[in-house]
C-alpha positions as CSV (number, residue, x, y, z in Angstrom):
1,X,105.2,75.5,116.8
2,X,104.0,72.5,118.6
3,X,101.1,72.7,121.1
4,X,103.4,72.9,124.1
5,X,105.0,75.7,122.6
6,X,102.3,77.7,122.1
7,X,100.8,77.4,125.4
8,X,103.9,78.7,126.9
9,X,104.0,81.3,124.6
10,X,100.3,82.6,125.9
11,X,101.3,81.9,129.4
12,X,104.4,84.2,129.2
13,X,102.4,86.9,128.5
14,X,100.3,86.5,131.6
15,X,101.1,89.2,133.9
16,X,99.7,89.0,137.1
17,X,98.5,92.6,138.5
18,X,99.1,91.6,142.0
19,X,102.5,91.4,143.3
20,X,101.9,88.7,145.1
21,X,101.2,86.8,142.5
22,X,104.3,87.6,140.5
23,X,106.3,86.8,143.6
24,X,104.9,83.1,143.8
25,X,105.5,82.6,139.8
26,X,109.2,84.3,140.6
27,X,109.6,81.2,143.5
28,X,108.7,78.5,141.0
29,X,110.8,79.9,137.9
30,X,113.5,80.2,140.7
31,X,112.7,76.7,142.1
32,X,113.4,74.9,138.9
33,X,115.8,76.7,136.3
34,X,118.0,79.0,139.5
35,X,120.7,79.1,141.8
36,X,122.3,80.7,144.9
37,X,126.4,80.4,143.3
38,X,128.9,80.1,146.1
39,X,129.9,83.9,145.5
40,X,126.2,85.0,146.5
41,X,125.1,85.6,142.7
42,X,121.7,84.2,141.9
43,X,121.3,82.3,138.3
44,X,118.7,81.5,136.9
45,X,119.1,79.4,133.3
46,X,117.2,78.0,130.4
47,X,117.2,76.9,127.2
48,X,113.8,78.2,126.7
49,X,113.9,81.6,124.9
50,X,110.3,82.5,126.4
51,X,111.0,81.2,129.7
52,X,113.6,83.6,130.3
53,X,111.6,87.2,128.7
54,X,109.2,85.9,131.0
55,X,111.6,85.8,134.1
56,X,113.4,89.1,132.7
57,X,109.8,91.3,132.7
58,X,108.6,89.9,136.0
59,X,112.2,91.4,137.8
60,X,111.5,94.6,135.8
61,X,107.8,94.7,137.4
62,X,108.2,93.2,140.6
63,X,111.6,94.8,142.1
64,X,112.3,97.5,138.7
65,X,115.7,95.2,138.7
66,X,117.4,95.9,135.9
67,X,119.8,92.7,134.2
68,X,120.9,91.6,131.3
69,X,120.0,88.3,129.6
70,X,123.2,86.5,128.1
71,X,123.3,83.9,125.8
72,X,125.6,80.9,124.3
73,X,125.8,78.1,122.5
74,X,124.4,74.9,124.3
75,X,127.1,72.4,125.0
76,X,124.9,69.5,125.1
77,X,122.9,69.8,122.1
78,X,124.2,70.9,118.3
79,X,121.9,73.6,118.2
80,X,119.9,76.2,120.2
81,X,120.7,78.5,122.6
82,X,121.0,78.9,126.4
83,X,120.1,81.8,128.1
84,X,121.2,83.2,131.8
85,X,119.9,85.9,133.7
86,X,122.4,86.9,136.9
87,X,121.6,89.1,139.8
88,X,124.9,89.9,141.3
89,X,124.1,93.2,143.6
90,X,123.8,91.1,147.2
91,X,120.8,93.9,148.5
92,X,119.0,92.9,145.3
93,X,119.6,88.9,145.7
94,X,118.5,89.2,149.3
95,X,115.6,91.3,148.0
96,X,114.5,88.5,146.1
97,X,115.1,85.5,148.2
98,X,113.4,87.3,150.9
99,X,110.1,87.9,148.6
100,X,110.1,84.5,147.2
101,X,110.9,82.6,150.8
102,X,113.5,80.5,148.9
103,X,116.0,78.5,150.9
104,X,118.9,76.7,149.7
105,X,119.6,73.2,150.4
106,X,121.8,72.1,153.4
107,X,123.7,69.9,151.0
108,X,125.3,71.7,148.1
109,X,123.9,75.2,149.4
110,X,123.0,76.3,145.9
111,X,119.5,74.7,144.9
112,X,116.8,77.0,145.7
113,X,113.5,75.5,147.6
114,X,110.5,77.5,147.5
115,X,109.6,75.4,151.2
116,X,107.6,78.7,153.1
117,X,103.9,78.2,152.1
118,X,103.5,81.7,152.9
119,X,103.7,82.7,149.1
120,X,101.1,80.4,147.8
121,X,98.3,81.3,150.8
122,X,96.2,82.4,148.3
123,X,94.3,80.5,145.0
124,X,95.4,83.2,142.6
125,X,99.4,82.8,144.0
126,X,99.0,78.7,144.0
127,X,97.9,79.5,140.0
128,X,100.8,81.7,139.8
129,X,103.0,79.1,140.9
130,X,102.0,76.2,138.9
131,X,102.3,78.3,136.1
132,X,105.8,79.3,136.8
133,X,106.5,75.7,137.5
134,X,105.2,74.7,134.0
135,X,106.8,77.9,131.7
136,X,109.8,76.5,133.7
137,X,109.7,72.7,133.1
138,X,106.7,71.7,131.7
139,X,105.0,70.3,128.6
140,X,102.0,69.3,127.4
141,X,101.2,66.9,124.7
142,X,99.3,67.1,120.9
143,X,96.2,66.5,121.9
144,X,95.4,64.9,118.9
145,X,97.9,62.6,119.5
146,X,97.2,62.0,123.2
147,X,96.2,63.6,126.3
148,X,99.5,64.0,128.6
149,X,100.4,67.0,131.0
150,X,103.5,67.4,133.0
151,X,106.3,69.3,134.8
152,X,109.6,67.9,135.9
153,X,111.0,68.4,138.9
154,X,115.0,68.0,139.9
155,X,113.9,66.1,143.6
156,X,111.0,64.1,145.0
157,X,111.0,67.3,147.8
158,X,110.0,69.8,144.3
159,X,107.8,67.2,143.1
160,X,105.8,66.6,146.1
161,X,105.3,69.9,147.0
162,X,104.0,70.4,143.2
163,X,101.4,67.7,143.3
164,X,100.0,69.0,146.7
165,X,99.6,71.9,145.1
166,X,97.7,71.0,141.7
167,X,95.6,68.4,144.0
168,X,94.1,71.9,146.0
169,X,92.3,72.3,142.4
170,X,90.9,68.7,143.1
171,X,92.8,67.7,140.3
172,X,94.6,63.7,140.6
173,X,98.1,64.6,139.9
174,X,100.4,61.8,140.1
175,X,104.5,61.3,140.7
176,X,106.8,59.2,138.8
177,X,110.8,58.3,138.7
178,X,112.2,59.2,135.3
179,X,115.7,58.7,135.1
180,X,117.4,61.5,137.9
181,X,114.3,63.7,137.6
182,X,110.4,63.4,139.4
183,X,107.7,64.2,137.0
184,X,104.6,65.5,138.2
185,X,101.6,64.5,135.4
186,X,98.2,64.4,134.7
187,X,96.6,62.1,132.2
188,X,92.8,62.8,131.9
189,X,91.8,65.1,129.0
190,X,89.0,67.2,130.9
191,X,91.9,67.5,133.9
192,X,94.7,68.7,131.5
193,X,91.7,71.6,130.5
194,X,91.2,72.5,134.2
195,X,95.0,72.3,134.3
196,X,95.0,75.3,131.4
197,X,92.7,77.0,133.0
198,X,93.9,77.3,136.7
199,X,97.3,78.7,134.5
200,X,95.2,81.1,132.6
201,X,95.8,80.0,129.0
202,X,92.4,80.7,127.7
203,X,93.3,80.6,124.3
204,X,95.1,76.9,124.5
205,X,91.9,75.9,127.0
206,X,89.7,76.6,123.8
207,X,91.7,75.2,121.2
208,X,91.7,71.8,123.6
209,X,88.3,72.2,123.8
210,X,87.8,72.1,120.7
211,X,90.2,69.5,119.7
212,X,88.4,66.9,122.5
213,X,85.0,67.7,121.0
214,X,86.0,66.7,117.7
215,X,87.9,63.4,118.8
216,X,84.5,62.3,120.9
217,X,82.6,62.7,117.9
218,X,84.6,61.0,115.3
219,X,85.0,58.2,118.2
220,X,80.9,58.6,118.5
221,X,81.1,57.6,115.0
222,X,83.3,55.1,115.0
223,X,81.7,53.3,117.4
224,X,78.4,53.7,115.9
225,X,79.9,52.4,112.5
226,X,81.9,49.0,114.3
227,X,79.0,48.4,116.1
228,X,76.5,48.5,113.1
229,X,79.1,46.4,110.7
230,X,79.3,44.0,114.1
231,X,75.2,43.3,114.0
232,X,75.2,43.0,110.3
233,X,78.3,40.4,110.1
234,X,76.0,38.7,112.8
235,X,73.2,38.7,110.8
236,X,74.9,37.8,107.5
237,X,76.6,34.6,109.3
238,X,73.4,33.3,111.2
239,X,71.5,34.0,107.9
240,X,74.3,31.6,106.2
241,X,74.3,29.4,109.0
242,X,70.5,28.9,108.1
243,X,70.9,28.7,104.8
244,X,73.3,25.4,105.2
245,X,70.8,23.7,108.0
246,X,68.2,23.9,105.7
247,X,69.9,22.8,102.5
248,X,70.8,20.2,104.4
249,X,67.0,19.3,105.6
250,X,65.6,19.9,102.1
251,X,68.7,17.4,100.7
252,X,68.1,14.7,103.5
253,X,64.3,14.0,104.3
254,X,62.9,16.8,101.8
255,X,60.8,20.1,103.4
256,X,57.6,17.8,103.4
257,X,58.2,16.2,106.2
258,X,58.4,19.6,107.7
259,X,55.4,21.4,109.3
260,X,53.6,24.1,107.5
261,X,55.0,26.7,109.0
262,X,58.5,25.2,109.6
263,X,58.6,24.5,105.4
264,X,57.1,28.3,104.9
265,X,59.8,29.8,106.7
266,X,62.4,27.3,104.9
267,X,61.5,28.0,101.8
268,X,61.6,31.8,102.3
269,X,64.7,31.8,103.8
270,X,66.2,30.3,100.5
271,X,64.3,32.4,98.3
272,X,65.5,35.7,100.5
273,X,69.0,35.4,102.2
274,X,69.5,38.5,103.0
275,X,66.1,39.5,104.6
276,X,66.0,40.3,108.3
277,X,63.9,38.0,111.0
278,X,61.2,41.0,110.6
279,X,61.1,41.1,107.2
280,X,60.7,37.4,106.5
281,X,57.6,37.9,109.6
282,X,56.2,40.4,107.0
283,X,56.3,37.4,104.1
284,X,53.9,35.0,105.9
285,X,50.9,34.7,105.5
286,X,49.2,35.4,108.7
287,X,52.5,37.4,109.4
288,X,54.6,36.6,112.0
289,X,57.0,38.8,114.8
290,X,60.7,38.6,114.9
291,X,60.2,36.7,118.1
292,X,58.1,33.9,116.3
293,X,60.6,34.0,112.7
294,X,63.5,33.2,114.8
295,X,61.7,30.4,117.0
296,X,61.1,28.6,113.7
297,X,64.8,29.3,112.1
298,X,65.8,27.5,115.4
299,X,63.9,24.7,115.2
300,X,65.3,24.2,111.6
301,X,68.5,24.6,113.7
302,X,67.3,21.6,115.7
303,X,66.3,19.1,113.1
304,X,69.4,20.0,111.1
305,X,72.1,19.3,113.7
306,X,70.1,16.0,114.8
307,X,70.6,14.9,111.1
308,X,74.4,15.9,111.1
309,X,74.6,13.9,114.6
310,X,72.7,10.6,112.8
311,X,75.2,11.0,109.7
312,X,78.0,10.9,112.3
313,X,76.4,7.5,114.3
314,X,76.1,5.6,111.0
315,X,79.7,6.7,110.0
C-alpha cells in the first residue's frame, strides 16, 4: 500500500465524537465526490473503496440513515471498482443538505457547494473538513521520494475556499490549474506534518517524522562527506600546483639562489607532497604556523610564474 493509501486508511477510521464535526467532514465528502440528481436523489461516488465505508458509517452515526453501497465496474479504467451510495427518501436528503449547508450550483443545479461557513465555525469542524476533503480527493506523496501534499478540487470556488481554510492553521497552501481541475497543495515537509496532524493521522505524522529525520541526517552526511572530499581535492591540487612551481625553480636557477627559508620549505615540499601547510610548519626548524608555511609556498608561487613569464618574453 503506498503512503497515500495508508494515511487514508487511518484517517477513515477517525470518528469524530461530536456531531458537529461529522457534519463538516459529511459537507466536504459531499463537496467533492456528490450530487443533488435532477430527481432529488443525492449521489455520492468514488472509486476509492475507503472513501465510501467512511461516507457509509458517518450517515449510520450522524442521521442512523440506513443505504446501501453499490458497486460496478469502472468504465474508464480496465480494472477497479466504483462505488455509489444513494439517498433517495426526500425527508432524509433534505435532512442532510440542511446539516451540511450545501447548495447546488445555479448552473447545472446538481454540484453541491459547502458555501455556509456556519459548519466550519469551529477548529475541530475546519479539521473535520479538510480531512473529508482529503479521504475525498487527496494524496500525499512517498516521502522518501519527495515531500508533496494535495487535494483536487472540481472549481477555483472549491479550491479557494479549501486553501482559506488550511491557511487558518498558518499553513502556505497554494492553488494551481491542472488540466479541468484546481489543486490545492503544500510543498514543505514540516507543513505536510502539521497537515497530518490538523487531520488526526497520528500514526502517518510519526512515520513522516521519522522518515524526515532520517533523510536530514543522511543529507547531514552527505554534506559533511562533499565538503571534506571538496577541501582535500583543494589541497591535493595546490599541493601539485606547488610541486610544478618549484620543480620548475629548482630546474631554472637551482634552490640556492633561494633564501633559507624559501629553499627549506622547497625542499620539504618535494620530499612530503602530501603533507598539510601545518604539518610542513611542524618540519622546520624553528617551526613555523600555517599562516607563515603558506606565505612562503606563495612566494615560490611568485618567483615561479615570473620565470614562466621570462620563458614566454624570450620566446
Amino acid at each position: 500500500m503506498s503512503f497515500s493509501g495508508m494515511v487514508k486508511e487511518e484517517l477513515s477510521r477517525q470518528i469524530s465524537m461530536a456531531r458537529h464535526c461529522k457534519i463538516a467532514e459529511i459537507a466536504a465528502l459531499l463537496s467533492a465526490c456528490g450530487r443533488l440528481t435532477s430527481d432529488g436523489r443525492l449521489k455520492f461516488q468514488t472509486e476509492n473503496q475507503v472513501v465510501i465505508r467512511k461516507y457509509f458509517t458517518l450517515l449510520k452515526k450522524t442521521y442512523n440513515i440506513d443505504t446501501e453501497i453499490s458497486v460496478r465496474e469502472s468504465r474508464q479504467m480496465k480494472k477497479g471498482n466504483v462505488y455509489f451510495v444513494e439517498i433517495t427518501d426526500p425527508v432524509q436528503v433534505e435532512t442532510v443538505l440542511q446539516a451540511t449547508k450545501l447548495s447546488t450550483d445555479e448552473s447545472d443545479g446538481e454540484t453541491l457547494y459547502a458555501g455556509n461557513g456556519l459548519i466550519m465555525q469551529q477548529s475541530c469542524c475546519k479539521r473535520a473538513f479538510i480531512r473529508g476533503a482529503f479521504l475525498a480527493a487527496g494524496s500525499i506523496s512517498d516521502p522518501e521520494k519527495g515531500y508533496h501534499f494535495e487535494i483536487v478540487t472540481g472549481d477555483e470556488r472549491k479550491a479557494v475556499q479549501l486553501q482559506e481554510l488550511i491557511r487558518s492553521f498558518q499553513i502556505d497552501a497554494k492553488i494551481v490549474l491542472r488540466k479541468k481541475s484546481h489543486v490545492v497543495y503544500v510543498k514543505e515537509g514540516a507543513q505536510i506534518v502539521d497537515m497530518l496532524a490538523i487531520m488526526e493521522a497520528n500514526v502517518a505524522l510519526m512515520n513522516l517524522e521519522n522518515i524526515r529525520i532520517l533523510k536530514e541526517m543522511r543529507n547531514s552526511v552527505n554534506r559533511k562527506v562533499n565538503c571534506e572530499t571538496a577541501n582535500i581535492n583543494k589541497t591535493v591540487n595546490a599541493a601539485v600546483k606547488q610541486i610544478e612551481d618549484i620543480r620548475l625553480i629548482e630546474s631554472t636557477t637551482g634552490f640556492h639562489n633561494l633564501s633559507e627559508g624559501l629553499a627549506e620549505i622547497a625542499e620539504l615540499r618535494l620530499q612530503y607532497p602530501e603533507a598539510t601547510l601545518k604539518e610542513l610548519g611542524i618540519m622546520l626548524n624553528p617551526q613555523v604556523g600555517k599562516s607563515g608555511v603558506n606565505h612562503r609556498l606563495r612566494k615560490l608561487s611568485e618567483i615561479a610564474d615570473e620565470l614562466r613569464m621570462n620563458k614566454e618574453d624570450l620566446l
